[in-house]
PyMOL Python script that loads the backbone (N, CA, C, O; Angstrom):
from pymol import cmd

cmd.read_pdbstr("""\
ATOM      1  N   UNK A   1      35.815 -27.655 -14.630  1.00  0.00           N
ATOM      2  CA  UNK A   1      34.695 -28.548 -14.874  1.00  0.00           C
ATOM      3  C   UNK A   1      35.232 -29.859 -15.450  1.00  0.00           C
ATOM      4  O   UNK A   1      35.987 -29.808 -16.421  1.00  0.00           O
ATOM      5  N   UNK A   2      34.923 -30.906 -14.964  1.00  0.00           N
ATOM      6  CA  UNK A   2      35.541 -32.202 -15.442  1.00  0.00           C
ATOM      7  C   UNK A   2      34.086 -32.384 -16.562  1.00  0.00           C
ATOM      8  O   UNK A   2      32.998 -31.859 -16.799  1.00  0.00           O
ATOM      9  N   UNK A   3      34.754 -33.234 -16.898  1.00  0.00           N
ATOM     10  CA  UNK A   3      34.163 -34.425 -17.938  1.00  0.00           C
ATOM     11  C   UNK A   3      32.934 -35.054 -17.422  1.00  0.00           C
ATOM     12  O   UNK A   3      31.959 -35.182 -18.162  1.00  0.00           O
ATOM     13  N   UNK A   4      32.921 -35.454 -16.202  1.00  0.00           N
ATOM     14  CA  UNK A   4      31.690 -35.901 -15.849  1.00  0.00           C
ATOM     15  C   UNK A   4      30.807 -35.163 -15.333  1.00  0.00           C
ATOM     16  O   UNK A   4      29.651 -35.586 -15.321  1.00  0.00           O
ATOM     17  N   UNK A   5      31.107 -33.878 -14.777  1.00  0.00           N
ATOM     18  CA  UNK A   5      29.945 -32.616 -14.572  1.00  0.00           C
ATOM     19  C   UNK A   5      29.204 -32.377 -16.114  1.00  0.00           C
ATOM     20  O   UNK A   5      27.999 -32.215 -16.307  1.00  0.00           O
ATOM     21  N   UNK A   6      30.107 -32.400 -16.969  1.00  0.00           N
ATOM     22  CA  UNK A   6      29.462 -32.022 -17.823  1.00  0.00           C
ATOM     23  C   UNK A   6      28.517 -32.955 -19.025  1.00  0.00           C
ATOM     24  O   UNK A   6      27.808 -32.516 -19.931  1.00  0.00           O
ATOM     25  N   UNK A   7      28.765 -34.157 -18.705  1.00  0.00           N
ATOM     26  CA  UNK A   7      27.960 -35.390 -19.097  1.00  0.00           C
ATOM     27  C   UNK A   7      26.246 -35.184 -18.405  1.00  0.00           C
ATOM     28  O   UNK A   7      25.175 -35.225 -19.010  1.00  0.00           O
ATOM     29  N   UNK A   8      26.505 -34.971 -17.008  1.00  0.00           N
ATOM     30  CA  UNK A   8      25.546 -34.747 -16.112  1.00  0.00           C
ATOM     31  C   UNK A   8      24.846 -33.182 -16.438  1.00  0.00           C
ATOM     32  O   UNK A   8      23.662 -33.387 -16.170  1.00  0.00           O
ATOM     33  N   UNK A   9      24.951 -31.808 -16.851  1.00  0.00           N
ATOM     34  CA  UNK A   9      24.521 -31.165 -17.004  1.00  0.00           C
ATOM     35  C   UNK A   9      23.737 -31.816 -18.493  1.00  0.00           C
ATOM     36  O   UNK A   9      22.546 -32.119 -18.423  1.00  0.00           O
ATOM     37  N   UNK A  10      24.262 -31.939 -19.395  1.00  0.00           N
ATOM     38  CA  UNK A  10      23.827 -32.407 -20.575  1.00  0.00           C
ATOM     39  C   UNK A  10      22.660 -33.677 -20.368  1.00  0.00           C
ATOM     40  O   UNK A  10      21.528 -33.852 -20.819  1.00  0.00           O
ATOM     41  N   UNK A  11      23.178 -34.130 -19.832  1.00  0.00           N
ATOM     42  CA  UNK A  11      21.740 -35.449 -19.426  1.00  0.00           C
ATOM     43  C   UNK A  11      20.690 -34.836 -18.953  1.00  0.00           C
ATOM     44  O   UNK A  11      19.699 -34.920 -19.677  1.00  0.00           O
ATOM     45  N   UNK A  12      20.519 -33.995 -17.567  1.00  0.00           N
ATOM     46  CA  UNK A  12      19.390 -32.935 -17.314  1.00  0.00           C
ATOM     47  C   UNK A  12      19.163 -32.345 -18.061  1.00  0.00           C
ATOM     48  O   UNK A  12      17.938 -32.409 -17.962  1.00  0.00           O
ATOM     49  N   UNK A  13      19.415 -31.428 -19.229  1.00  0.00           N
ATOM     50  CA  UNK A  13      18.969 -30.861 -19.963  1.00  0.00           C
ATOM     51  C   UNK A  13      18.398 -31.664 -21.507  1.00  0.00           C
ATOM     52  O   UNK A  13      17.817 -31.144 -22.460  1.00  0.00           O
ATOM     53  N   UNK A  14      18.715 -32.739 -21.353  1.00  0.00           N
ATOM     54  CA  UNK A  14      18.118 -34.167 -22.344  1.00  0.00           C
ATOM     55  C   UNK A  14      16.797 -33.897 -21.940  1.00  0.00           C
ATOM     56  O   UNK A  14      15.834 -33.399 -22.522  1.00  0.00           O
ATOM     57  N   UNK A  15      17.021 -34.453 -20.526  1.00  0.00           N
ATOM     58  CA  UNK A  15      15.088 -34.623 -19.617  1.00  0.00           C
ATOM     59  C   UNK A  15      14.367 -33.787 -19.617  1.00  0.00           C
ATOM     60  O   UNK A  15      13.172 -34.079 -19.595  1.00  0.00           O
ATOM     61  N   UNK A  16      14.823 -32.194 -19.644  1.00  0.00           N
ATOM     62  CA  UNK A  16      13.860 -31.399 -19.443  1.00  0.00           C
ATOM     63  C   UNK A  16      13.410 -31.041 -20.646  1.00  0.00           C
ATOM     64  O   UNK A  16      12.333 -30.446 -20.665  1.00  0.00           O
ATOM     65  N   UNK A  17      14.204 -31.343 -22.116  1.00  0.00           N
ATOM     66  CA  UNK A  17      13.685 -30.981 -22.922  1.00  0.00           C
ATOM     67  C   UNK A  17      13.071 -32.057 -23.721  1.00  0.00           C
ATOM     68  O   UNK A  17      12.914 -31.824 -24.919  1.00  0.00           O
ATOM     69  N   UNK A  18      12.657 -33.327 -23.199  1.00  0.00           N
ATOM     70  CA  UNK A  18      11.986 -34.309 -23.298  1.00  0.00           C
ATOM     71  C   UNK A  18      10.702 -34.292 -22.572  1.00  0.00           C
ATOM     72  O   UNK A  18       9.693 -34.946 -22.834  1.00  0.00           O
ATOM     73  N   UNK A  19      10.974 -33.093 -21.220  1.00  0.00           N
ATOM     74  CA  UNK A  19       9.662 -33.614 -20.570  1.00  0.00           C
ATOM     75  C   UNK A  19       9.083 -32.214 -20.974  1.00  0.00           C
ATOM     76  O   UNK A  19       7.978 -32.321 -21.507  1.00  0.00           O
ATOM     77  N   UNK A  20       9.626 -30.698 -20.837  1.00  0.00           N
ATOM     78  CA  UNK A  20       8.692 -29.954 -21.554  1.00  0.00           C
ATOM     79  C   UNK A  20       9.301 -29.854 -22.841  1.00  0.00           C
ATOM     80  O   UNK A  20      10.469 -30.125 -23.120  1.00  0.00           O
ATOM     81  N   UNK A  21       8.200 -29.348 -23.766  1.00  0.00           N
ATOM     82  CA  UNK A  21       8.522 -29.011 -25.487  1.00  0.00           C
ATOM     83  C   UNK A  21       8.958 -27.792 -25.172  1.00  0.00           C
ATOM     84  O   UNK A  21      10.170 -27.652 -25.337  1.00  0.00           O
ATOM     85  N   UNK A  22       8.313 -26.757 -24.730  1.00  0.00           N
ATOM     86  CA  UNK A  22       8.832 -25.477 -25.120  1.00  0.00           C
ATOM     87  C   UNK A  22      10.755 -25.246 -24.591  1.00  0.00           C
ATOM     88  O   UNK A  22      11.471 -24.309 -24.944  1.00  0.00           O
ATOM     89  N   UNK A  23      11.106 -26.264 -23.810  1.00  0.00           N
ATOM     90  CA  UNK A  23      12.486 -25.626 -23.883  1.00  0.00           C
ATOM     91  C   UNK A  23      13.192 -25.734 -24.927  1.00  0.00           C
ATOM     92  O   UNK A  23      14.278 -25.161 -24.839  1.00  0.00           O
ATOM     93  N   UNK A  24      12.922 -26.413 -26.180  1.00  0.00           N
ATOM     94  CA  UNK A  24      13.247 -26.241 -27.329  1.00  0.00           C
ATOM     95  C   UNK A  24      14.769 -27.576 -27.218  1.00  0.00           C
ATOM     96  O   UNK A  24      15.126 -28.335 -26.317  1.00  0.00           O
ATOM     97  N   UNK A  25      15.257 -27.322 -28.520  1.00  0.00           N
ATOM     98  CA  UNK A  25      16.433 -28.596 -28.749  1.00  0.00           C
ATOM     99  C   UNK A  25      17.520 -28.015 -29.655  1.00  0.00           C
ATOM    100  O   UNK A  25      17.491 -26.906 -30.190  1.00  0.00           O
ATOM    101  N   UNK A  26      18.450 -28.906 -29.739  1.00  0.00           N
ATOM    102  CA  UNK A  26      19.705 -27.754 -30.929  1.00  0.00           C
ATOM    103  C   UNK A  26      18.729 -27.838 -32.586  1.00  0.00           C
ATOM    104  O   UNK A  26      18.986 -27.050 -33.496  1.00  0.00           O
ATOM    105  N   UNK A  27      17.887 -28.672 -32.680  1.00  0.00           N
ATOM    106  CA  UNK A  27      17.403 -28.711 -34.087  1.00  0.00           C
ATOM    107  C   UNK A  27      16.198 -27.379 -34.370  1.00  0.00           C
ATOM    108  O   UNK A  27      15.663 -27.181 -35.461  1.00  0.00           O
ATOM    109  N   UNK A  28      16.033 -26.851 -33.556  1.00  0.00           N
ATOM    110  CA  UNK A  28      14.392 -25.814 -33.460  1.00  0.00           C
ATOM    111  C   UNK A  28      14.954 -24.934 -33.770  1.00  0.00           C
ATOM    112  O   UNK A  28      15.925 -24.265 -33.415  1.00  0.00           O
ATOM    113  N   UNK A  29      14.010 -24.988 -34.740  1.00  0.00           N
ATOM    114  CA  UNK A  29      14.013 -23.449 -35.680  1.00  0.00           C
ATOM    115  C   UNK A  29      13.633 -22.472 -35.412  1.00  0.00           C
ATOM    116  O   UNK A  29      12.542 -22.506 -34.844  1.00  0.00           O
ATOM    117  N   UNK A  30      14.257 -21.068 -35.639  1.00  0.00           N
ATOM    118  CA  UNK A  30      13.235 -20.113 -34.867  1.00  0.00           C
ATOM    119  C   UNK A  30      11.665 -19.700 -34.797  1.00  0.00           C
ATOM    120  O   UNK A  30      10.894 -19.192 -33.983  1.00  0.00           O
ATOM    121  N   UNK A  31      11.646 -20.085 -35.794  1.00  0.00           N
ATOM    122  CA  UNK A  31       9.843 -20.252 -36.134  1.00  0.00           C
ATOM    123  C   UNK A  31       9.126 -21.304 -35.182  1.00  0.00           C
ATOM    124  O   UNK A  31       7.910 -21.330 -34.996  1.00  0.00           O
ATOM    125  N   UNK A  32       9.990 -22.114 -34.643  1.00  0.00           N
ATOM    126  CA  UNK A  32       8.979 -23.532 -34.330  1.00  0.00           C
ATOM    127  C   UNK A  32       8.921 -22.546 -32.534  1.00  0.00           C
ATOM    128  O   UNK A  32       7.990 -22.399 -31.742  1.00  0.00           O
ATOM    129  N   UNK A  33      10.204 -22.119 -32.502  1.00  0.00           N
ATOM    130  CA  UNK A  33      10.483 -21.332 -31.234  1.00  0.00           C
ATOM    131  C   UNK A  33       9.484 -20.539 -30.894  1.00  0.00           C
ATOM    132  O   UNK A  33       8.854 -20.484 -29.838  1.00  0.00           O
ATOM    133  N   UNK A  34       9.380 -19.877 -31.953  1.00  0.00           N
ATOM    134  CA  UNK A  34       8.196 -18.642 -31.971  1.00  0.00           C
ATOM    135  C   UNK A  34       7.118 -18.928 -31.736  1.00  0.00           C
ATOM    136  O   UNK A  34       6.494 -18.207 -30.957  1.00  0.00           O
ATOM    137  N   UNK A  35       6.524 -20.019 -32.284  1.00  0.00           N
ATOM    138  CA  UNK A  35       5.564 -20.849 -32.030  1.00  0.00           C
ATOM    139  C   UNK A  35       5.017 -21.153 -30.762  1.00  0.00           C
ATOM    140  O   UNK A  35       3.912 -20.782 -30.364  1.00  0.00           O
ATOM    141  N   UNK A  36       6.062 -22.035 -29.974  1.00  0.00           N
ATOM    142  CA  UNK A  36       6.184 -22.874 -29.122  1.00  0.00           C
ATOM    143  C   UNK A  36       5.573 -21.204 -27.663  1.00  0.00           C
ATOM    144  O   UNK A  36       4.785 -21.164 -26.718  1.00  0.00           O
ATOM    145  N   UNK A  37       6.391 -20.317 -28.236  1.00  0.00           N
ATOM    146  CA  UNK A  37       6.319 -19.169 -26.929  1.00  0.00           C
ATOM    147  C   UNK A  37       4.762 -18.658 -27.587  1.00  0.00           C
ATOM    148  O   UNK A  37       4.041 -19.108 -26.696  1.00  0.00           O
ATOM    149  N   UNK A  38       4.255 -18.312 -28.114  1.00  0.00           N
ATOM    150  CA  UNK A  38       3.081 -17.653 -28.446  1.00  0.00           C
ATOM    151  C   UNK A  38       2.260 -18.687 -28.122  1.00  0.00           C
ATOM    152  O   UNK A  38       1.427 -18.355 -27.279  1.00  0.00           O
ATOM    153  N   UNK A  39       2.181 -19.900 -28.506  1.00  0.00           N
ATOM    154  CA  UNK A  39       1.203 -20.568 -27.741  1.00  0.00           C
ATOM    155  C   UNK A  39       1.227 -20.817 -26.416  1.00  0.00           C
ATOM    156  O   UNK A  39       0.199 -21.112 -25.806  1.00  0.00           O
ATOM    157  N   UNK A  40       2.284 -20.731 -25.905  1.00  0.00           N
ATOM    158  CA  UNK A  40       2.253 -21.355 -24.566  1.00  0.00           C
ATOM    159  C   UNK A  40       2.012 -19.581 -23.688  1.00  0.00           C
ATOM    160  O   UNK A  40       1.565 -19.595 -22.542  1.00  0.00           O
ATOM    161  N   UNK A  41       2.295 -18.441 -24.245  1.00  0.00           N
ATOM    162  CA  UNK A  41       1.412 -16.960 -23.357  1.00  0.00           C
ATOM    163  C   UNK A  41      -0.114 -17.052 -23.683  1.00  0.00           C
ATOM    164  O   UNK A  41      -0.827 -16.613 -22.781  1.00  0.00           O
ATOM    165  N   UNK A  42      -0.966 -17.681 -25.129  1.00  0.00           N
ATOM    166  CA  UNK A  42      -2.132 -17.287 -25.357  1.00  0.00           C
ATOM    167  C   UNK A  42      -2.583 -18.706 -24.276  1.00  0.00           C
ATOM    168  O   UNK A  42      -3.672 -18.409 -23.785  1.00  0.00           O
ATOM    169  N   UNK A  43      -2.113 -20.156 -23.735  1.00  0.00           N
ATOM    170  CA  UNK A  43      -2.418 -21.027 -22.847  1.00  0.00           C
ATOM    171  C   UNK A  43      -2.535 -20.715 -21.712  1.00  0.00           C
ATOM    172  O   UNK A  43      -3.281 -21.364 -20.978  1.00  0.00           O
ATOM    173  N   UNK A  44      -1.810 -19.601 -21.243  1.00  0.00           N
ATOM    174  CA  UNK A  44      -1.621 -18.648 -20.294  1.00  0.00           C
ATOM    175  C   UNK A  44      -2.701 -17.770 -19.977  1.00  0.00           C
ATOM    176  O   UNK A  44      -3.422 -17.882 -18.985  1.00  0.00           O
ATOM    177  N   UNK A  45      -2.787 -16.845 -20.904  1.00  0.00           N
ATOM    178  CA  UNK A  45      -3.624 -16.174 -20.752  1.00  0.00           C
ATOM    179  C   UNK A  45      -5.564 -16.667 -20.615  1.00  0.00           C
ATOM    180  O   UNK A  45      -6.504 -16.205 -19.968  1.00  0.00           O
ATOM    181  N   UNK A  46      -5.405 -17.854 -21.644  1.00  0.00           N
ATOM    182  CA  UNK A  46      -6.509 -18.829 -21.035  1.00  0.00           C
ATOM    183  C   UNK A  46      -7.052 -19.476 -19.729  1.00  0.00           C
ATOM    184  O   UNK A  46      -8.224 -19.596 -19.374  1.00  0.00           O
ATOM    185  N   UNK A  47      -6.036 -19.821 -19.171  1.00  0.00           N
ATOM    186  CA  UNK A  47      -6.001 -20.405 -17.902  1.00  0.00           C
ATOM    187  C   UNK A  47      -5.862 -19.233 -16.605  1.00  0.00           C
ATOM    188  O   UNK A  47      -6.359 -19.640 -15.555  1.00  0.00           O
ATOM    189  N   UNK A  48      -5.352 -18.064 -16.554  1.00  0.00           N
ATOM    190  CA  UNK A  48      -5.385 -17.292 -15.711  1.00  0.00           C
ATOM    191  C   UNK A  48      -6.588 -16.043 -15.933  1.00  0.00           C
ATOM    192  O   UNK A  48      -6.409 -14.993 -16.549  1.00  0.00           O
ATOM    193  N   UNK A  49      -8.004 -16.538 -15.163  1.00  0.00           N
ATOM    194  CA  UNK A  49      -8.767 -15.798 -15.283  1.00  0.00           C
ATOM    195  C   UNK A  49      -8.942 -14.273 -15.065  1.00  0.00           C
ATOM    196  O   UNK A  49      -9.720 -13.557 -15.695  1.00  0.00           O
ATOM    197  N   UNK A  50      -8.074 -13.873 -14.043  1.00  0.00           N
ATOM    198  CA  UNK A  50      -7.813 -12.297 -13.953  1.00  0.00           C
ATOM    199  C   UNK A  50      -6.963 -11.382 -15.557  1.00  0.00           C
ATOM    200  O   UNK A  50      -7.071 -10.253 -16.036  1.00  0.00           O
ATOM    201  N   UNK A  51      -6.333 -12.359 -15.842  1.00  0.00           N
ATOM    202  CA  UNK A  51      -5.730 -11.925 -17.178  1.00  0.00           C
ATOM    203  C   UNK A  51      -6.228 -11.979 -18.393  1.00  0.00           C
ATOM    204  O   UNK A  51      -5.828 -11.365 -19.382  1.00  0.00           O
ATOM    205  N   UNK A  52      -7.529 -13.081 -18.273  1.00  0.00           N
ATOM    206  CA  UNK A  52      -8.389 -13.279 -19.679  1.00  0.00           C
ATOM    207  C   UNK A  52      -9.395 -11.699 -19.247  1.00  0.00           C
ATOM    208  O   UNK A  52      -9.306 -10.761 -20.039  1.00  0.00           O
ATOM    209  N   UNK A  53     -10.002 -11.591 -18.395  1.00  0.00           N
ATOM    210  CA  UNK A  53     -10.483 -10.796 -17.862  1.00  0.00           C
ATOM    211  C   UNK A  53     -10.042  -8.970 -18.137  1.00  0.00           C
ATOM    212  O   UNK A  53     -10.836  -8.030 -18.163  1.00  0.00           O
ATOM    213  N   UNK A  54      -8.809  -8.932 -18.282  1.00  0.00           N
ATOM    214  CA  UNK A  54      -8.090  -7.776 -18.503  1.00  0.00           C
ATOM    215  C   UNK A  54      -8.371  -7.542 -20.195  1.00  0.00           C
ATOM    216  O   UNK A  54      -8.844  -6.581 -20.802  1.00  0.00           O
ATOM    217  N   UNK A  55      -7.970  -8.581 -20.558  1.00  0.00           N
ATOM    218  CA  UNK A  55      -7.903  -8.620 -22.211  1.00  0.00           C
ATOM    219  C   UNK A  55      -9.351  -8.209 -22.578  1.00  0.00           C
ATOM    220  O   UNK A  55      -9.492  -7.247 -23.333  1.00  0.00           O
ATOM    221  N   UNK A  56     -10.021  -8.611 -22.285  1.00  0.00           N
ATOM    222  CA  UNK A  56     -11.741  -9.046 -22.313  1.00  0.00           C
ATOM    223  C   UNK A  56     -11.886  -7.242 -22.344  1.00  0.00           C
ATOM    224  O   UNK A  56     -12.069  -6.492 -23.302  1.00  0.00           O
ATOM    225  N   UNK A  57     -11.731  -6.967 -20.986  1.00  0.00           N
ATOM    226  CA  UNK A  57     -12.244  -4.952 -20.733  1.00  0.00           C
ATOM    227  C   UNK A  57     -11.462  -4.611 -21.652  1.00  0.00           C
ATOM    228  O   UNK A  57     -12.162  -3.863 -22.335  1.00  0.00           O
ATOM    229  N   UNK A  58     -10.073  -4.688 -22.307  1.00  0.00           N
ATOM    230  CA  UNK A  58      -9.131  -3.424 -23.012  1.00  0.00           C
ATOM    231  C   UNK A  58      -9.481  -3.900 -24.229  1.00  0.00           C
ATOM    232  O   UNK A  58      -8.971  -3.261 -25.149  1.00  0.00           O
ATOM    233  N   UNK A  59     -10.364  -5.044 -24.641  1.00  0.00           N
ATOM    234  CA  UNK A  59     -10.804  -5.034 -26.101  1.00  0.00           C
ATOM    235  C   UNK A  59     -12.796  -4.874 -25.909  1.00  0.00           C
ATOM    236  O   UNK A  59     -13.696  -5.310 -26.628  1.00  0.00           O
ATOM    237  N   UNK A  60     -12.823  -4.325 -25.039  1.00  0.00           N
ATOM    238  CA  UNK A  60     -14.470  -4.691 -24.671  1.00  0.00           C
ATOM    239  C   UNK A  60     -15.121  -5.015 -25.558  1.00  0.00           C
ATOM    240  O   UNK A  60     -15.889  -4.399 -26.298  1.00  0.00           O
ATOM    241  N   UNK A  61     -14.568  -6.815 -25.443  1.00  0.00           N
ATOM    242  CA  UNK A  61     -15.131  -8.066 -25.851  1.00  0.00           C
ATOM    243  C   UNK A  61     -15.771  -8.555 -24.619  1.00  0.00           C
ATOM    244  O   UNK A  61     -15.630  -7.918 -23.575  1.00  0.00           O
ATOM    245  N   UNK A  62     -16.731 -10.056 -24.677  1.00  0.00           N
ATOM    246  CA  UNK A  62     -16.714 -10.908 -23.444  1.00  0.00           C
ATOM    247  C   UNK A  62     -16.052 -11.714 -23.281  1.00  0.00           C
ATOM    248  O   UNK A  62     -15.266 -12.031 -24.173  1.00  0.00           O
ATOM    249  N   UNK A  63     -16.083 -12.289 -22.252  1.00  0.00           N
ATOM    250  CA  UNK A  63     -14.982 -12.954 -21.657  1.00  0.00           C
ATOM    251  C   UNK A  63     -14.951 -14.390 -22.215  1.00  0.00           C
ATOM    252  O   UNK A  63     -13.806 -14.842 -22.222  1.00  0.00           O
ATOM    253  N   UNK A  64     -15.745 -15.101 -22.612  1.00  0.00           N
ATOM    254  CA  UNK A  64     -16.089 -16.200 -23.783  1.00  0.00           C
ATOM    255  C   UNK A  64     -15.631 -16.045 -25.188  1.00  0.00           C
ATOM    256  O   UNK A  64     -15.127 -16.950 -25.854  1.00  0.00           O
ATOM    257  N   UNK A  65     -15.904 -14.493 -25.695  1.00  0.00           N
ATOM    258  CA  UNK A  65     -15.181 -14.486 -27.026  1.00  0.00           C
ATOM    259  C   UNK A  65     -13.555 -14.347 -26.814  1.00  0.00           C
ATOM    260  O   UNK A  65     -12.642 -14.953 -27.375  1.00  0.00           O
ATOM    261  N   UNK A  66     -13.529 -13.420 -25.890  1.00  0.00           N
ATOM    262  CA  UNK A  66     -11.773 -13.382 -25.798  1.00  0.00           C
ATOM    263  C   UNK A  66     -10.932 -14.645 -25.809  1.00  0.00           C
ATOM    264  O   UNK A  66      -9.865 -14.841 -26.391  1.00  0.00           O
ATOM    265  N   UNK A  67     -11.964 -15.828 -24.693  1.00  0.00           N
ATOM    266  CA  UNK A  67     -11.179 -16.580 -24.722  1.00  0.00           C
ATOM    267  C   UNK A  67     -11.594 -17.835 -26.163  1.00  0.00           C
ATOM    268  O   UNK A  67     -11.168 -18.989 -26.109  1.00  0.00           O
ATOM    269  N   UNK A  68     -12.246 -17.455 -27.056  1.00  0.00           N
ATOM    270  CA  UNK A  68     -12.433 -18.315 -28.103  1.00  0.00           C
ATOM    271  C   UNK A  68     -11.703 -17.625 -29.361  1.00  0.00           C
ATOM    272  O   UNK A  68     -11.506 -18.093 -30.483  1.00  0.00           O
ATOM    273  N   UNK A  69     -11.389 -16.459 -28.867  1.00  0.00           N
ATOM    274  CA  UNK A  69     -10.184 -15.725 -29.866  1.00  0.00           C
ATOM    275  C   UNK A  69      -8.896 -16.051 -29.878  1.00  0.00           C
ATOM    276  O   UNK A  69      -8.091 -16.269 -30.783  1.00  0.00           O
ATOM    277  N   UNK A  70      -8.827 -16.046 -28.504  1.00  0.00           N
ATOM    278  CA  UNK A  70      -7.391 -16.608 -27.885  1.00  0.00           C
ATOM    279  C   UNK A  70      -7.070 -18.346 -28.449  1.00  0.00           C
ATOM    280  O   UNK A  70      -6.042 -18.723 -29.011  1.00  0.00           O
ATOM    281  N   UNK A  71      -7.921 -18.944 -28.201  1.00  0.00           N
ATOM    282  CA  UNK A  71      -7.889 -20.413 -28.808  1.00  0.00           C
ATOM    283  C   UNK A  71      -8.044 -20.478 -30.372  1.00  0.00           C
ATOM    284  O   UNK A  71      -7.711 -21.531 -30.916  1.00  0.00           O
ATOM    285  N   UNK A  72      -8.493 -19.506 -31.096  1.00  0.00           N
ATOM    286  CA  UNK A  72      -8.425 -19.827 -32.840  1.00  0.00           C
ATOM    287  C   UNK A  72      -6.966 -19.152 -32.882  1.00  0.00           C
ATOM    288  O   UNK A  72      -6.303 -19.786 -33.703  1.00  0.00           O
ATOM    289  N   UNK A  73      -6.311 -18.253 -32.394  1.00  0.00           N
ATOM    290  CA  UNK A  73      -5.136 -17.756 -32.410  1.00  0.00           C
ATOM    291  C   UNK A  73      -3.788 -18.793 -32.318  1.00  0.00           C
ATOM    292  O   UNK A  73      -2.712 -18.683 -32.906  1.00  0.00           O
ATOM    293  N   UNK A  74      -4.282 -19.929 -31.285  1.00  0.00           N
ATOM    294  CA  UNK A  74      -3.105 -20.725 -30.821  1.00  0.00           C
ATOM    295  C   UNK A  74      -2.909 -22.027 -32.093  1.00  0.00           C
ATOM    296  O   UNK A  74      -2.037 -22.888 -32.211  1.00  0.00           O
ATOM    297  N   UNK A  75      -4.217 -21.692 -32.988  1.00  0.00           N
ATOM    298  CA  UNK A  75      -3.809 -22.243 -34.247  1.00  0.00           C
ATOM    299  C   UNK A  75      -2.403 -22.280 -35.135  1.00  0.00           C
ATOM    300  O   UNK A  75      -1.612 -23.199 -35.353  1.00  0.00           O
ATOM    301  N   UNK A  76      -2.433 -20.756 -35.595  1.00  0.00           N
ATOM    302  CA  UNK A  76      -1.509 -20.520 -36.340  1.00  0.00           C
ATOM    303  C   UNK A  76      -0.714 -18.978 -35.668  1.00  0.00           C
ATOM    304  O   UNK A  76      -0.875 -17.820 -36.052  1.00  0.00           O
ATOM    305  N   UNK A  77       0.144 -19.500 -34.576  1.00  0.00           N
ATOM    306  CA  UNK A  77       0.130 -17.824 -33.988  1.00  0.00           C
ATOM    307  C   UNK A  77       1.094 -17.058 -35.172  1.00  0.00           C
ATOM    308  O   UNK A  77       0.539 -16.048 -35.605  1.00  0.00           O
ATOM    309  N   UNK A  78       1.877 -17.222 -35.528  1.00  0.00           N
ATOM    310  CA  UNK A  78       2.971 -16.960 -36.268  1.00  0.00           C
ATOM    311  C   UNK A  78       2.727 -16.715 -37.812  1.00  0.00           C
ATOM    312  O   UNK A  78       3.538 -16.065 -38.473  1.00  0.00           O
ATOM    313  N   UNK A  79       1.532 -17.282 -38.386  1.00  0.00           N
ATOM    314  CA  UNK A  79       1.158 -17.392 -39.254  1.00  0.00           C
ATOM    315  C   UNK A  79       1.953 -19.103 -39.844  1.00  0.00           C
ATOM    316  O   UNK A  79       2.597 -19.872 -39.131  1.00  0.00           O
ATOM    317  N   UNK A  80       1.656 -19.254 -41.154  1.00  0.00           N
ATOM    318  CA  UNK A  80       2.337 -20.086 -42.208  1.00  0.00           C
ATOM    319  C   UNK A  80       3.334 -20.198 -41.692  1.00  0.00           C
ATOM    320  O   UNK A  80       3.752 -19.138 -41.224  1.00  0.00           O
ATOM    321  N   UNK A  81       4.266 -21.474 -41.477  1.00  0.00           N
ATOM    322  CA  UNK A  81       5.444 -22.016 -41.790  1.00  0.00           C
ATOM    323  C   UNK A  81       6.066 -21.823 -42.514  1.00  0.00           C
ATOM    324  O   UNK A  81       5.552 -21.892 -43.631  1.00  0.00           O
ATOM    325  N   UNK A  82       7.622 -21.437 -42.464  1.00  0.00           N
ATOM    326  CA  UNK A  82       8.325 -21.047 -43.755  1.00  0.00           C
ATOM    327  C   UNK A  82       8.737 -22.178 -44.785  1.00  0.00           C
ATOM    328  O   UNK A  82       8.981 -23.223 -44.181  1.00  0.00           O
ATOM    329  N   UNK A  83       8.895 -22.290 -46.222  1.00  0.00           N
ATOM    330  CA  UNK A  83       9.060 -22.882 -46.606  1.00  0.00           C
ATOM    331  C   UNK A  83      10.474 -23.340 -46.128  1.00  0.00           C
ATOM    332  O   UNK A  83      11.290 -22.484 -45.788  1.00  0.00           O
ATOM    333  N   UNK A  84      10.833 -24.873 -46.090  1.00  0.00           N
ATOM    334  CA  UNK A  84      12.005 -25.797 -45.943  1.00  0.00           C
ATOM    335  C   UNK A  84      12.780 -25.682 -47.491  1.00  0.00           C
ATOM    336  O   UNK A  84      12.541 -25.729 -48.698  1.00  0.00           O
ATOM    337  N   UNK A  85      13.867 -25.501 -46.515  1.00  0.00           N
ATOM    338  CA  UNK A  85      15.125 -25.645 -47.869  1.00  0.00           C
ATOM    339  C   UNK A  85      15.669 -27.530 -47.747  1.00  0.00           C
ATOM    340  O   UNK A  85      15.856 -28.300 -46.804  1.00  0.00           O
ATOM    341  N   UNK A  86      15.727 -27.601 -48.724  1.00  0.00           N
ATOM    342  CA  UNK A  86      15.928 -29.741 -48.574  1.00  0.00           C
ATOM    343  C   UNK A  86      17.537 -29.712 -49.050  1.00  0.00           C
ATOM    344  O   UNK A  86      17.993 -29.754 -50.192  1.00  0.00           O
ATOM    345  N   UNK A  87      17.980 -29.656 -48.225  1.00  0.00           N
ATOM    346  CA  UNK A  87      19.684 -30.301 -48.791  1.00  0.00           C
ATOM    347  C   UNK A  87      19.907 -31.350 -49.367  1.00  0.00           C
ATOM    348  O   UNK A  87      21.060 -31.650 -49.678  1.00  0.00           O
TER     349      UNK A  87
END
""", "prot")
cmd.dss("prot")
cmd.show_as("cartoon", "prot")
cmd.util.cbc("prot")
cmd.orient("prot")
């Protein structure tokens, strides 16, 4: 691998983690990680109606509360933030 393949892998992976958030960066913490994936399955599960639908029968809820459960959830999926250590 030369020097300039690898300038070029590193630049694509600049963009993609500029253009989506969830691929995360060397600074993301695992919490923000954790985050980033739990919201983006409960966005999921919002948007794919056969799957809100599933959730809905195996909690026989309706399909309005499931998905207004699912959205107070994408609040805080993880709970609280851990406290920061300040160097």
């Amino acid at each position: 691998m030369q020097a300039s393949d690898r300038f070029n892998i590193n630049s694509q992976l600049e963009h993609l983690q500029a253009k989506y958030v969830g691929t995360g960066h060397a600074d993301l913490s695992r919490f923000e990680w954790a985050v980033n994936i739990q919201r983006d399955s409960y966005a999921s599960y919002i948007g794919h109606y056969p799957m809100l639908s599933y959730f809905a029968i195996a909690e026989n809820e309706s399909i309005g509360r499931e998905r207004y459960n699912f959205m107070q959830k994408m609040l805080l999926p993880c709970g609280l933030p851990p406290e920061r250590e300040d160097d």
